[in-house]
N, CA, C and O atoms as a GROMACS GRO file, in nm:
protein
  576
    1UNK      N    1  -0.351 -10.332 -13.437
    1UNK     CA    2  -0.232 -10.339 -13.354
    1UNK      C    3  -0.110 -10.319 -13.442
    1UNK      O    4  -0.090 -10.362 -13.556
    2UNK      N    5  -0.021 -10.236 -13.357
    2UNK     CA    6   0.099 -10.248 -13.466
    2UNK      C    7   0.216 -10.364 -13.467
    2UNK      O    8   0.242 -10.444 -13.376
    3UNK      N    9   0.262 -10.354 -13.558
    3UNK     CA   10   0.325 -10.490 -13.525
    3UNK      C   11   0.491 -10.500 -13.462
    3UNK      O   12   0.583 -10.580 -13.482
    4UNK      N   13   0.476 -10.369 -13.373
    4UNK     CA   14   0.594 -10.363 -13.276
    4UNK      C   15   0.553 -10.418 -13.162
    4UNK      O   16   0.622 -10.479 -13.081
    5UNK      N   17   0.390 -10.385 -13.154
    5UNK     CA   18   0.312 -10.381 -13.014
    5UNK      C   19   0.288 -10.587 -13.018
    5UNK      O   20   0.281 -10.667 -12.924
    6UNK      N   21   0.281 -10.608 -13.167
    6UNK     CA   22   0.190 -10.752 -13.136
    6UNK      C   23   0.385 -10.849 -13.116
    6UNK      O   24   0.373 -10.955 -13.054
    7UNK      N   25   0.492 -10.825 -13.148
    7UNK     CA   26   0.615 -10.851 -13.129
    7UNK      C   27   0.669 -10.841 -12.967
    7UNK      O   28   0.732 -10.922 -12.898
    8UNK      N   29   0.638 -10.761 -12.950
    8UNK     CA   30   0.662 -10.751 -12.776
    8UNK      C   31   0.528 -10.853 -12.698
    8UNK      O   32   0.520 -10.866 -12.576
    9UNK      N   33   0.448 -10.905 -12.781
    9UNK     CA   34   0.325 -10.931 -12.672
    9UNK      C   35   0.365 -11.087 -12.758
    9UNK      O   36   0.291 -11.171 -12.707
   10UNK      N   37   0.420 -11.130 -12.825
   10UNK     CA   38   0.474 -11.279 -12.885
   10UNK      C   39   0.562 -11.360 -12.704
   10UNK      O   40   0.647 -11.316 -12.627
   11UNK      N   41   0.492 -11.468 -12.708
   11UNK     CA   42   0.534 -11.552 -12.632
   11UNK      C   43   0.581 -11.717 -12.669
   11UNK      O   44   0.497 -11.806 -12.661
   12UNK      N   45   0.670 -11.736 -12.694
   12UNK     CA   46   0.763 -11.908 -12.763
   12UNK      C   47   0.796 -11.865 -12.931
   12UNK      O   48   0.839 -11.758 -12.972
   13UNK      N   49   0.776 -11.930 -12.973
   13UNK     CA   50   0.759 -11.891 -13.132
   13UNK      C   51   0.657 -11.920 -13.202
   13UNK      O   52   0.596 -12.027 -13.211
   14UNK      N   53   0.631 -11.767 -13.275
   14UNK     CA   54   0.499 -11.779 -13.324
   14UNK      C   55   0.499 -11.892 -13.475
   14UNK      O   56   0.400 -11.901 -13.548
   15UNK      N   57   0.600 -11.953 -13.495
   15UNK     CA   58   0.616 -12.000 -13.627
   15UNK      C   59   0.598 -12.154 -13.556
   15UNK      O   60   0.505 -12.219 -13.603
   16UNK      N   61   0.638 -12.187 -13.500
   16UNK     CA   62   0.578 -12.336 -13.445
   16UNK      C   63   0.509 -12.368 -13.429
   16UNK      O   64   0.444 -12.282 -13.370
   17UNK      N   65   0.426 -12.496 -13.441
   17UNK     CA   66   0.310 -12.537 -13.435
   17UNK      C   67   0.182 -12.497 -13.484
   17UNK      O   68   0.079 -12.498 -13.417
   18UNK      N   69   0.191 -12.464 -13.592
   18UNK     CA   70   0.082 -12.342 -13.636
   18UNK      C   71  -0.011 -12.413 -13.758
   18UNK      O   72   0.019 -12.444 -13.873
   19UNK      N   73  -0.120 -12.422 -13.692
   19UNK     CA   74  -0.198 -12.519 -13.794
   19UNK      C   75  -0.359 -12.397 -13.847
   19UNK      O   76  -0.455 -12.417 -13.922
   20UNK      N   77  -0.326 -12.309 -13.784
   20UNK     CA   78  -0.464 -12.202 -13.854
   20UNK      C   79  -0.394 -12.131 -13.950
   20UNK      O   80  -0.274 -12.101 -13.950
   21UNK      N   81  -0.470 -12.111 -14.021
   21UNK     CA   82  -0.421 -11.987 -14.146
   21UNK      C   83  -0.294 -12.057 -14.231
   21UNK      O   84  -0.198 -11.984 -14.256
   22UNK      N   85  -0.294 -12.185 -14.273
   22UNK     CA   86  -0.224 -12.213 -14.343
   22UNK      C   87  -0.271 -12.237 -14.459
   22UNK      O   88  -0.394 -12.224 -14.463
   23UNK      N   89  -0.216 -12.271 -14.570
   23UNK     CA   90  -0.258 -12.255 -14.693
   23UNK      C   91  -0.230 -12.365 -14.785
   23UNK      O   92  -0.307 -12.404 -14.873
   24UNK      N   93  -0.103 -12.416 -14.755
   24UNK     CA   94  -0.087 -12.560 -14.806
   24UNK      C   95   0.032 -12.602 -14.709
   24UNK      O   96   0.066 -12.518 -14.626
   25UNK      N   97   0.093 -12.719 -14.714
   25UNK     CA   98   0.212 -12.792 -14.642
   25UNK      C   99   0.222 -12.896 -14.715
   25UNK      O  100   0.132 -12.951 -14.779
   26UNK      N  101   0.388 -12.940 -14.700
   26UNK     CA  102   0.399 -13.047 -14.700
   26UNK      C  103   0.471 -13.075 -14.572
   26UNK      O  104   0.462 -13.012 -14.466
   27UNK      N  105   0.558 -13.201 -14.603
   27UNK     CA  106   0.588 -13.255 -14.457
   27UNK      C  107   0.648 -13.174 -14.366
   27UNK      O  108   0.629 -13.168 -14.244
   28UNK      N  109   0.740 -13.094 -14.452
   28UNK     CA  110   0.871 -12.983 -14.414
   28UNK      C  111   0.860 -12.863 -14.358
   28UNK      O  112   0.939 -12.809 -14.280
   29UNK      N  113   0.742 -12.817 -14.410
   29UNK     CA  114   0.704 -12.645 -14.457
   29UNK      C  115   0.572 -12.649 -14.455
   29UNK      O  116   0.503 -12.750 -14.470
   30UNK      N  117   0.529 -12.523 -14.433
   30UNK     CA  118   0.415 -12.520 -14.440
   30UNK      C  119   0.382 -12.320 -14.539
   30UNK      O  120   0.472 -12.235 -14.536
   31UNK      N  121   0.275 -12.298 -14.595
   31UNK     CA  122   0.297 -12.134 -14.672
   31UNK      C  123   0.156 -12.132 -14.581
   31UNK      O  124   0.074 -12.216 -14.547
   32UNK      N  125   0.176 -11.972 -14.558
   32UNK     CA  126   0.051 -11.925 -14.494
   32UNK      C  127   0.066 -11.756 -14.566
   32UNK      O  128   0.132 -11.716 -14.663
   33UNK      N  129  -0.017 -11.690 -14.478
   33UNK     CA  130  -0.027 -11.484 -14.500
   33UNK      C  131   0.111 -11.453 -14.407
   33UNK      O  132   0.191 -11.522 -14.344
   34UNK      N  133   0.093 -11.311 -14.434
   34UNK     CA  134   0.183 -11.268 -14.306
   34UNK      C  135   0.057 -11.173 -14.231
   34UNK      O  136  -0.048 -11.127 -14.275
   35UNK      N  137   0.125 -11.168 -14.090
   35UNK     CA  138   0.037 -11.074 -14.019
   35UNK      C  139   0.021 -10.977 -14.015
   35UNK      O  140  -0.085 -10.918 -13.994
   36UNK      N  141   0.217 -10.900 -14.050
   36UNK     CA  142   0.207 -10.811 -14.082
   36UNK      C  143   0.260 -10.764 -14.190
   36UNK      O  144   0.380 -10.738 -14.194
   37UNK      N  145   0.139 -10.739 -14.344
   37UNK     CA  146   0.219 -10.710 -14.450
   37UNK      C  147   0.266 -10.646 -14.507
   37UNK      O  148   0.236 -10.530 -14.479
   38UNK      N  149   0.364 -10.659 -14.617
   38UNK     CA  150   0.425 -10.522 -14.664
   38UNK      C  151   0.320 -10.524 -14.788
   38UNK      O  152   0.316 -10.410 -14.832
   39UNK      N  153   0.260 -10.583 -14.839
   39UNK     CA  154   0.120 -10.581 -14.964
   39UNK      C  155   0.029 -10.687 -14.891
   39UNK      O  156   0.042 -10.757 -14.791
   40UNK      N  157  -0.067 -10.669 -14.985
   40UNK     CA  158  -0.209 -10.715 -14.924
   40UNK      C  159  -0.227 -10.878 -14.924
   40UNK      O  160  -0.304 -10.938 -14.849
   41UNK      N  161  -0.126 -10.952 -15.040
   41UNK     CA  162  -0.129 -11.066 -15.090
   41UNK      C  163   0.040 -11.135 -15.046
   41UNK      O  164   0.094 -11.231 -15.102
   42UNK      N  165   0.104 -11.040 -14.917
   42UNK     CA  166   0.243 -11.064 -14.850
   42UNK      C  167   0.200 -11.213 -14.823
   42UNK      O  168   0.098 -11.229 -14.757
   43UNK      N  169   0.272 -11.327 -14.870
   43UNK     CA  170   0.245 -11.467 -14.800
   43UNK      C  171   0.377 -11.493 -14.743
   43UNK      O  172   0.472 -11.420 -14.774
   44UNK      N  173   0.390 -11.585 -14.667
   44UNK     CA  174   0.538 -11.656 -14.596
   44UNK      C  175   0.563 -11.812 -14.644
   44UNK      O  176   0.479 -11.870 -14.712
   45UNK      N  177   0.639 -11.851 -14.620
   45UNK     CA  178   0.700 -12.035 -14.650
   45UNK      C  179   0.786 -12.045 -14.494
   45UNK      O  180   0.877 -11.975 -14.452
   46UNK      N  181   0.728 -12.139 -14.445
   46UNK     CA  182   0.788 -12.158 -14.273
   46UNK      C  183   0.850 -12.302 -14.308
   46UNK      O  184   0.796 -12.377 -14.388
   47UNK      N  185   0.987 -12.337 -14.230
   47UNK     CA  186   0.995 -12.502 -14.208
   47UNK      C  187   0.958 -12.547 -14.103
   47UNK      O  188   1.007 -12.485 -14.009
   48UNK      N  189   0.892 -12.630 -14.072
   48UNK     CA  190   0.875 -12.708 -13.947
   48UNK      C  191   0.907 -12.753 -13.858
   48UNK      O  192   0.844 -12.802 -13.764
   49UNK      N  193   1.005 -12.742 -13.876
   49UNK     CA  194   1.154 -12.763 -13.774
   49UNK      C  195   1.175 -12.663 -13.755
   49UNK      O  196   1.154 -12.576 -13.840
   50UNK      N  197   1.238 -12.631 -13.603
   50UNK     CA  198   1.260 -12.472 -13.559
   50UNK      C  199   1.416 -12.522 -13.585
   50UNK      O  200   1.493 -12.609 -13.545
   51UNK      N  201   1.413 -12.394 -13.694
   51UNK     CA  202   1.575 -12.335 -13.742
   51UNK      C  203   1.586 -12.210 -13.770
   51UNK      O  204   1.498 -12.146 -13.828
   52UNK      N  205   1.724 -12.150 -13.720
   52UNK     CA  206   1.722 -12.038 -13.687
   52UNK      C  207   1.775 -11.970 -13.825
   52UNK      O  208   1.733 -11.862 -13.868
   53UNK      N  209   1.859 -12.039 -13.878
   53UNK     CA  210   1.970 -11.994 -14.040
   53UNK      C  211   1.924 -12.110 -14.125
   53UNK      O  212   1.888 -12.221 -14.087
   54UNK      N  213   1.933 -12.065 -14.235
   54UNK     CA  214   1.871 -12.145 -14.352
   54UNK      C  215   1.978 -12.222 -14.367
   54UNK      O  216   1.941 -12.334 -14.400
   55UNK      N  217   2.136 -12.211 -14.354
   55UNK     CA  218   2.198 -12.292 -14.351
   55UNK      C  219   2.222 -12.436 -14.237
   55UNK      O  220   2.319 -12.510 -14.225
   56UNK      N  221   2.126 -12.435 -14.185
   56UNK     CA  222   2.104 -12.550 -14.087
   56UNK      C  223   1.968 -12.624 -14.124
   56UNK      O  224   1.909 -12.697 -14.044
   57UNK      N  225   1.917 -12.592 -14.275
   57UNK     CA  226   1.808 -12.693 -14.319
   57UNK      C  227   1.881 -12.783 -14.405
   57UNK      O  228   1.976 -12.764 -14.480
   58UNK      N  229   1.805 -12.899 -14.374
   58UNK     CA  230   1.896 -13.026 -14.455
   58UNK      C  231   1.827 -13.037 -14.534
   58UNK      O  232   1.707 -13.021 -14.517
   59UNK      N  233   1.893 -13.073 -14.672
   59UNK     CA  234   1.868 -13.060 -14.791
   59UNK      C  235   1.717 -13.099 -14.871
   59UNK      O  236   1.663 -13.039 -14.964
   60UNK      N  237   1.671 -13.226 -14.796
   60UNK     CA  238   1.531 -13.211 -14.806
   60UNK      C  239   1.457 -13.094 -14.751
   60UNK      O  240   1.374 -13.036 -14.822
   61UNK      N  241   1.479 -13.059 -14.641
   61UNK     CA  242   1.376 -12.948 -14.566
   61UNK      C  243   1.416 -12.803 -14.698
   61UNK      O  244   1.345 -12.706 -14.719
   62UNK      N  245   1.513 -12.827 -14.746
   62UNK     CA  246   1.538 -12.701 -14.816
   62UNK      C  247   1.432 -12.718 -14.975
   62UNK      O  248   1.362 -12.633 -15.029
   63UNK      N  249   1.456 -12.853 -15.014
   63UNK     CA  250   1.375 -12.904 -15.133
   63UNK      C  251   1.185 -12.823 -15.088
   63UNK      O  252   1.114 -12.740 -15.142
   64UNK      N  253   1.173 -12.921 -14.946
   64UNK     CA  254   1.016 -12.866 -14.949
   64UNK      C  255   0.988 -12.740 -14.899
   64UNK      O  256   0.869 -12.712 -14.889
   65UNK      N  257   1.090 -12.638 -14.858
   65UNK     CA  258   1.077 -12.513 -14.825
   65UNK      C  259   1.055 -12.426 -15.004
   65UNK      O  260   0.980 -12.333 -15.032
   66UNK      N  261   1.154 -12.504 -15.097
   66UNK     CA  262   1.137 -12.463 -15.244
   66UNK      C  263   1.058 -12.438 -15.318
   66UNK      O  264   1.047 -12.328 -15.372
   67UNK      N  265   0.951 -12.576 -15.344
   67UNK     CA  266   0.809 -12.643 -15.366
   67UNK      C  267   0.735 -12.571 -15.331
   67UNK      O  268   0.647 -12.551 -15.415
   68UNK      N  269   0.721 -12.495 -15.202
   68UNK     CA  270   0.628 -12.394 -15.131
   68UNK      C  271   0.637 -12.280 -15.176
   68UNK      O  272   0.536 -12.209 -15.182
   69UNK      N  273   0.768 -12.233 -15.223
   69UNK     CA  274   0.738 -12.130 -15.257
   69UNK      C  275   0.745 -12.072 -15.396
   69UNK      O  276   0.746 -11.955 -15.434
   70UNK      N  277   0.752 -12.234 -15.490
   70UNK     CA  278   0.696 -12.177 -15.605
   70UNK      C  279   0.560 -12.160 -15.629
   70UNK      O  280   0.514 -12.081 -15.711
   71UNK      N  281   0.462 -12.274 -15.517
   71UNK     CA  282   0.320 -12.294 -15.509
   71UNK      C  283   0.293 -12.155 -15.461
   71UNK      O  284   0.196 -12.096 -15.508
   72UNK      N  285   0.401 -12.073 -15.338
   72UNK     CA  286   0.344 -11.942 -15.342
   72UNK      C  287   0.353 -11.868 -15.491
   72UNK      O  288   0.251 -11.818 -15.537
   73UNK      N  289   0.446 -11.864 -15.547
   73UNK     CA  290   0.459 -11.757 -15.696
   73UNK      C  291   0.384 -11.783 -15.754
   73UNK      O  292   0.321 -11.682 -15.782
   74UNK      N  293   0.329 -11.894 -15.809
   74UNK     CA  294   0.195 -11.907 -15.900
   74UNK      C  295   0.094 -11.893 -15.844
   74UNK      O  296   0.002 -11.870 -15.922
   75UNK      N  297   0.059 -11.896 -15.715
   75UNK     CA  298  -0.055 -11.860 -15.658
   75UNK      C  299  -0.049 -11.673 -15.670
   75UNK      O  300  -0.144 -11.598 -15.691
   76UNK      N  301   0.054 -11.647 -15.654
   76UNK     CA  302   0.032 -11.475 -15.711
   76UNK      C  303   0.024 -11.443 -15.824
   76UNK      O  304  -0.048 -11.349 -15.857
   77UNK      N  305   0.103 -11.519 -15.921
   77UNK     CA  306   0.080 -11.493 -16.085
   77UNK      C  307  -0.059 -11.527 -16.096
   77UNK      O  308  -0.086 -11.497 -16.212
   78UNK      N  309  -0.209 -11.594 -16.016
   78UNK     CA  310  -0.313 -11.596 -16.062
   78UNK      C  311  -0.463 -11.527 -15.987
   78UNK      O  312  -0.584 -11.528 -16.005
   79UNK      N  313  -0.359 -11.467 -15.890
   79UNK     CA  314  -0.423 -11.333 -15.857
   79UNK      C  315  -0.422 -11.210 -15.928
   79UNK      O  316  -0.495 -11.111 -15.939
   80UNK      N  317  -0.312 -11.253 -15.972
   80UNK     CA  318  -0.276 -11.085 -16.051
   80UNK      C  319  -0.188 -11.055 -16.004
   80UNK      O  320  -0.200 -10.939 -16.044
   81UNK      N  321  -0.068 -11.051 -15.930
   81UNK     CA  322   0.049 -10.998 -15.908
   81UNK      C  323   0.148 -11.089 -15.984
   81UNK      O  324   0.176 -11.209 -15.978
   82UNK      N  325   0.192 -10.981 -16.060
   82UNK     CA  326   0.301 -11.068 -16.175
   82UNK      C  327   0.424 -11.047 -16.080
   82UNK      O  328   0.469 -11.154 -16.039
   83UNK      N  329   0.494 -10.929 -16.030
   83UNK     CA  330   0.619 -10.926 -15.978
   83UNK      C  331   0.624 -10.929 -15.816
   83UNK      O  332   0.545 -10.879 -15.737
   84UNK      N  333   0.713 -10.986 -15.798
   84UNK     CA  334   0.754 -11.003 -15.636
   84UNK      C  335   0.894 -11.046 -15.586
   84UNK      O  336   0.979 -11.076 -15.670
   85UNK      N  337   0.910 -11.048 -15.511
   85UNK     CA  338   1.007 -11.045 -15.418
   85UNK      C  339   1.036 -11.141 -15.280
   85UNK      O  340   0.988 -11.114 -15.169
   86UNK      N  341   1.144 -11.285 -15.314
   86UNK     CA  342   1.100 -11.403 -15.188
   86UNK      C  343   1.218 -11.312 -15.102
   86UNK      O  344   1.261 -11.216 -15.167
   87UNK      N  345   1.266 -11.326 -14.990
   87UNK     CA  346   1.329 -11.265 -14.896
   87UNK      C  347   1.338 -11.339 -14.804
   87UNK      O  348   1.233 -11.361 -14.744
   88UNK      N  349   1.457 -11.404 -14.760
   88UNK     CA  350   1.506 -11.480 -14.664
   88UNK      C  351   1.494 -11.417 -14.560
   88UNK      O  352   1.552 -11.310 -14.578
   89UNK      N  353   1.451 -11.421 -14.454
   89UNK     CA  354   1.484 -11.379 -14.265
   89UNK      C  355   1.529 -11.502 -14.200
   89UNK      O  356   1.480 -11.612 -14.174
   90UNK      N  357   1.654 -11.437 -14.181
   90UNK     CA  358   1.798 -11.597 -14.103
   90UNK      C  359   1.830 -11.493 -14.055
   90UNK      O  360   1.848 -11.377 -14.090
   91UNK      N  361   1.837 -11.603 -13.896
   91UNK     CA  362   1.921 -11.528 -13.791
   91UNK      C  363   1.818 -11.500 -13.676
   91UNK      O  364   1.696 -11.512 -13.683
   92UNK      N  365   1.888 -11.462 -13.572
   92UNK     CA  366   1.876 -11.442 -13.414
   92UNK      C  367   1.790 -11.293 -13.422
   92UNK      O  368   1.829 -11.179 -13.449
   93UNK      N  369   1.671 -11.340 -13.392
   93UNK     CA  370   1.600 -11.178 -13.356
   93UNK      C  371   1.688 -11.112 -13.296
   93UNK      O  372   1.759 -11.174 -13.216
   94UNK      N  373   1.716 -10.929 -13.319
   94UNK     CA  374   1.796 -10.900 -13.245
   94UNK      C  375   1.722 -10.736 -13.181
   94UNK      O  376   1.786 -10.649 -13.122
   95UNK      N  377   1.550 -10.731 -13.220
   95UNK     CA  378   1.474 -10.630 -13.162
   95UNK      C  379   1.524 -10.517 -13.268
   95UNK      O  380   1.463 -10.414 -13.241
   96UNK      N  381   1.597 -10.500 -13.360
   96UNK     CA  382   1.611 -10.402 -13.466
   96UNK      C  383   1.575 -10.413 -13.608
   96UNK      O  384   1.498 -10.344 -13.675
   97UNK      N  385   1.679 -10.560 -13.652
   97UNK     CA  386   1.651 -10.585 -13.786
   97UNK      C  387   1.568 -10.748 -13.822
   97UNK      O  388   1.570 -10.784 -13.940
   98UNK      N  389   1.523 -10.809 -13.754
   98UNK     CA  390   1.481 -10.895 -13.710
   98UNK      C  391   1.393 -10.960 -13.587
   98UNK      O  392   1.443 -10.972 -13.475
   99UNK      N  393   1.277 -10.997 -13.611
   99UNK     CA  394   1.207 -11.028 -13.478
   99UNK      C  395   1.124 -11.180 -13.401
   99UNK      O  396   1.054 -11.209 -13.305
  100UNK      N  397   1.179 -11.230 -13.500
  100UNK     CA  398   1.127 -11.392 -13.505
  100UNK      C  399   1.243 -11.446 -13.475
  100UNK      O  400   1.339 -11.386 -13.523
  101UNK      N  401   1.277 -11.583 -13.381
  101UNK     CA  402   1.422 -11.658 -13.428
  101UNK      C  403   1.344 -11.757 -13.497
  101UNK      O  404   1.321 -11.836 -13.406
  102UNK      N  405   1.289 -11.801 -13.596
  102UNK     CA  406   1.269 -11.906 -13.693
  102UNK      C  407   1.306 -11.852 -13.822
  102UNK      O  408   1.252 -11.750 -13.864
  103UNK      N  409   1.396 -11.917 -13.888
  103UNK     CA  410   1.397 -11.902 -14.015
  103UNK      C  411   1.253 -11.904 -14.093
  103UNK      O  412   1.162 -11.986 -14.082
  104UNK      N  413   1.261 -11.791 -14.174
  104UNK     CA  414   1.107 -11.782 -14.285
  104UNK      C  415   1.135 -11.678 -14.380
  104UNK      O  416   1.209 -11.582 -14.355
  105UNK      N  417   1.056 -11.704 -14.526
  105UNK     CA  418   1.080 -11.659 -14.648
  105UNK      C  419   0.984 -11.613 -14.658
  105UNK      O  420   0.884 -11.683 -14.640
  106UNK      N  421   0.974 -11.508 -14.682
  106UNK     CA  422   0.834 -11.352 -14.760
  106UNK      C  423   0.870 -11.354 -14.894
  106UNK      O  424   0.962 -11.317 -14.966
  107UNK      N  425   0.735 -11.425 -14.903
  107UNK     CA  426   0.697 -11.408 -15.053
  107UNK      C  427   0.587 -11.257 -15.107
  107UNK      O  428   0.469 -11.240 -15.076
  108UNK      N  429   0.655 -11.183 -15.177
  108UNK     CA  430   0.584 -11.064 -15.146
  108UNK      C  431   0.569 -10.977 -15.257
  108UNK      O  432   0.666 -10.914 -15.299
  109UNK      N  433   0.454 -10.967 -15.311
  109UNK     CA  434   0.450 -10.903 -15.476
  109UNK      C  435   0.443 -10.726 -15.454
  109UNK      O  436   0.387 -10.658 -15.368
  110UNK      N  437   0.517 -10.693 -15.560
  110UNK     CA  438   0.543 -10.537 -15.565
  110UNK      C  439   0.583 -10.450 -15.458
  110UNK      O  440   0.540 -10.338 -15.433
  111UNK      N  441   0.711 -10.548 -15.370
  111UNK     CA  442   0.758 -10.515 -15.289
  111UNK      C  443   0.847 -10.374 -15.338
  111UNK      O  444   0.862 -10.366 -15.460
  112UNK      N  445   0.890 -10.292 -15.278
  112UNK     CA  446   0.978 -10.168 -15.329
  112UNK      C  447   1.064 -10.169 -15.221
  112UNK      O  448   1.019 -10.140 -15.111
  113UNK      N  449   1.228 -10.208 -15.240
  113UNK     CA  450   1.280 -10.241 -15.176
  113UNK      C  451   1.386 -10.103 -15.110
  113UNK      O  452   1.454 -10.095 -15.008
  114UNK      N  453   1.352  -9.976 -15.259
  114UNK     CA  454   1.360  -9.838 -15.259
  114UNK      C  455   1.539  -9.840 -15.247
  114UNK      O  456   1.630  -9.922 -15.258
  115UNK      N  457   1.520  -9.674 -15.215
  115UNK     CA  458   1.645  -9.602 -15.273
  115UNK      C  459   1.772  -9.599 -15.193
  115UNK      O  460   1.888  -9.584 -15.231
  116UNK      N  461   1.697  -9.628 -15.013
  116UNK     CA  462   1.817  -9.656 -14.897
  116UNK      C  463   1.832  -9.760 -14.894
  116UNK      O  464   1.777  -9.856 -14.949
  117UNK      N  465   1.922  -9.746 -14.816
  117UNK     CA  466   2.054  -9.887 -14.760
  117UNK      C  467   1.987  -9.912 -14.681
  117UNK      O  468   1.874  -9.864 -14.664
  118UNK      N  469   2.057 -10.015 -14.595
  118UNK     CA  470   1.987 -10.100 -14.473
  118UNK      C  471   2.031  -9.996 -14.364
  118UNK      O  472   1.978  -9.996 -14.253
  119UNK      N  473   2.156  -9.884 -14.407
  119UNK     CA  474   2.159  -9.826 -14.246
  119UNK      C  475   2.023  -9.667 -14.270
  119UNK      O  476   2.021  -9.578 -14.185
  120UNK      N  477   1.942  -9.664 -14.375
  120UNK     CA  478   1.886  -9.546 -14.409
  120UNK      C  479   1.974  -9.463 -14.472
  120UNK      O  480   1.945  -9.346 -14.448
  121UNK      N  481   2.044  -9.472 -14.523
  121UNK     CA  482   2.153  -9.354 -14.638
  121UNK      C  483   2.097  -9.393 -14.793
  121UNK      O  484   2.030  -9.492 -14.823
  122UNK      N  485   2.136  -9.302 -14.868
  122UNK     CA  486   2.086  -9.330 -15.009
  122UNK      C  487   2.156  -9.408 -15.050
  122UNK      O  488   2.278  -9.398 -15.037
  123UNK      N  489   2.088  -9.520 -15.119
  123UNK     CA  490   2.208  -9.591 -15.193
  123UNK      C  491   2.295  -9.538 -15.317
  123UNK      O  492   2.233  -9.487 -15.410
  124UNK      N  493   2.426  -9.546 -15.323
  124UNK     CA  494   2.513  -9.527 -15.436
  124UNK      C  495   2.560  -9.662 -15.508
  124UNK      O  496   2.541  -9.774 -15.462
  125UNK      N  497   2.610  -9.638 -15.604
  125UNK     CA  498   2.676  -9.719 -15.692
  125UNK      C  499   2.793  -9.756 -15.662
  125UNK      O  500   2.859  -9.653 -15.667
  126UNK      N  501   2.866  -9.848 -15.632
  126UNK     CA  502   2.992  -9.878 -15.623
  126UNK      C  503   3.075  -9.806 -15.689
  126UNK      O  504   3.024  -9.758 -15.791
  127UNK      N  505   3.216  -9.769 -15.667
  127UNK     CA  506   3.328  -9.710 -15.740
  127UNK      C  507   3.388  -9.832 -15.708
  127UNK      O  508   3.362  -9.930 -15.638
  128UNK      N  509   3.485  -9.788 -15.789
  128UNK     CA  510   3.631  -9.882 -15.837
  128UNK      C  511   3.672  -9.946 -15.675
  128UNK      O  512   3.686 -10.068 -15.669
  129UNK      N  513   3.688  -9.878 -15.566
  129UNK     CA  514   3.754  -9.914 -15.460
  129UNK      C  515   3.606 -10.006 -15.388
  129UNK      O  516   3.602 -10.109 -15.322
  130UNK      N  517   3.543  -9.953 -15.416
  130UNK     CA  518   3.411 -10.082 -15.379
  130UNK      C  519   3.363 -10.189 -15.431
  130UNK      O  520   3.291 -10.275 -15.380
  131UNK      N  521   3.423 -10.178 -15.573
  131UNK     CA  522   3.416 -10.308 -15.629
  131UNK      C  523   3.545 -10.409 -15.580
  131UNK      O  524   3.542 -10.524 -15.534
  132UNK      N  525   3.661 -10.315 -15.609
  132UNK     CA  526   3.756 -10.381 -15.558
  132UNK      C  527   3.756 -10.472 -15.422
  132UNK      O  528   3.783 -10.592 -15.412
  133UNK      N  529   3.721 -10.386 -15.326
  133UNK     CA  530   3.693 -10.448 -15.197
  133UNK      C  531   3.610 -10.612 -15.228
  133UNK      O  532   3.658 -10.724 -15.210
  134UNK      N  533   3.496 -10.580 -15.271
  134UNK     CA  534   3.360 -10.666 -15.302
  134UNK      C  535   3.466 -10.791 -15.326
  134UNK      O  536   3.482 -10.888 -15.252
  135UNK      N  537   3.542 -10.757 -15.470
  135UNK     CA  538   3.588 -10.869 -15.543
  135UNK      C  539   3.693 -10.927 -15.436
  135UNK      O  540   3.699 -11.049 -15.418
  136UNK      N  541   3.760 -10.855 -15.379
  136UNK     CA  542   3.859 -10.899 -15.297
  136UNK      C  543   3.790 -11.006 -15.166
  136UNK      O  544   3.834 -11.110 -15.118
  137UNK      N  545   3.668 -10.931 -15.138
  137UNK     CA  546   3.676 -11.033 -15.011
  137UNK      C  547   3.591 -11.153 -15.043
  137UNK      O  548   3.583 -11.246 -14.963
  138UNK      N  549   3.529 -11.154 -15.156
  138UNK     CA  550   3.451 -11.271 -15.217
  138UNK      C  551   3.548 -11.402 -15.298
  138UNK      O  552   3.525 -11.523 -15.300
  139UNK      N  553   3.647 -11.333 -15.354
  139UNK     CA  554   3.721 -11.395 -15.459
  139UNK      C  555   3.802 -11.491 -15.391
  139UNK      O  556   3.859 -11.583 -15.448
  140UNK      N  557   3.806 -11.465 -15.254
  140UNK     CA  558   3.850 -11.573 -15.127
  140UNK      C  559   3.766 -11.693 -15.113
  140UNK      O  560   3.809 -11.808 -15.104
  141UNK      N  561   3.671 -11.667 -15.111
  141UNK     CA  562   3.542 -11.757 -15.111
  141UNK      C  563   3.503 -11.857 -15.238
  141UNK      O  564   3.480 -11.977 -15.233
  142UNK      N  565   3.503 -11.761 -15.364
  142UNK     CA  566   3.484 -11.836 -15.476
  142UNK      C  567   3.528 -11.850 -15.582
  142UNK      O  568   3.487 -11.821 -15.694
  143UNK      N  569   3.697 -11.938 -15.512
  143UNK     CA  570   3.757 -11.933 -15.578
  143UNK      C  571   3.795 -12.077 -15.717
  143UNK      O  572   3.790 -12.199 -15.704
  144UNK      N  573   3.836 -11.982 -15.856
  144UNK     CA  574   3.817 -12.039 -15.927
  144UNK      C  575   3.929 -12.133 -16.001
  144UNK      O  576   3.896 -12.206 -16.095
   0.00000   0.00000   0.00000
């Protein structure tokens, strides 16, 4: 099945309550596979609490969402995948760039995150007026 077809056929959330195919937990979190992977050894870190943005886990749930997913990285460093890639998904499924509303982290070795952007254009390097921008609208934020 593809996993546009098994997304449209999802009914509540598939990240709740989910006690098959898990792999370890603690109180918070739980690490399992993914269903659908981008490598063969793609695992996830779920919290247990349905949250939609990672910024609405309280600081414990964020501690044992952590724990999980270093237990995922060493569980790949002893398979044999030395490099990988954790990847936050926060935010409101919106049927394009997102398809779950539960917050969850892909833990995912020899991911290739490649040469396009998120809109499909090649990526370039910043120039001066793109850094500028960058610095400008961040330097609001963290400021020193």
């Amino acid at each position: 099945m593809l996993y546009k077809d098994y997304v449209r056929s999802i009914i509540g959330c598939p990240f709740c309550g989910v006690s098959e195919g898990v792999f370890v937990e603690n109180e918070h979190a739980y690490l399992t596979y993914a269903k659908a992977p981008y490598h063969e050894d793609h695992l996830l870190v779920i919290p247990k609490r349905h949250v939609v943005r990672i910024l609405e886990l309280e600081p414990y749930e964020q501690i044992a969402v952590d724990e999980l997913i270093r237990e995922a990285l060493l569980a790949l460093d002893i398979v044999g995948d030395g490099h990988y890639s954790v990847i936050v998904r926060d935010g409101k499924a919106d049927g394009n760039n997102k398809s779950v509303d539960h917050l969850h982290f892909h833990v995912v070795p020899e991911v290739r995150l490649g040469d396009l952007d998120h809109q499909g254009n090649e990526r370039e390097i910043l120039n001066d007026e793109g850094v500028r921008r960058v610095m400008n609208r961040f330097s609001k934020v963290f400021k020193k």
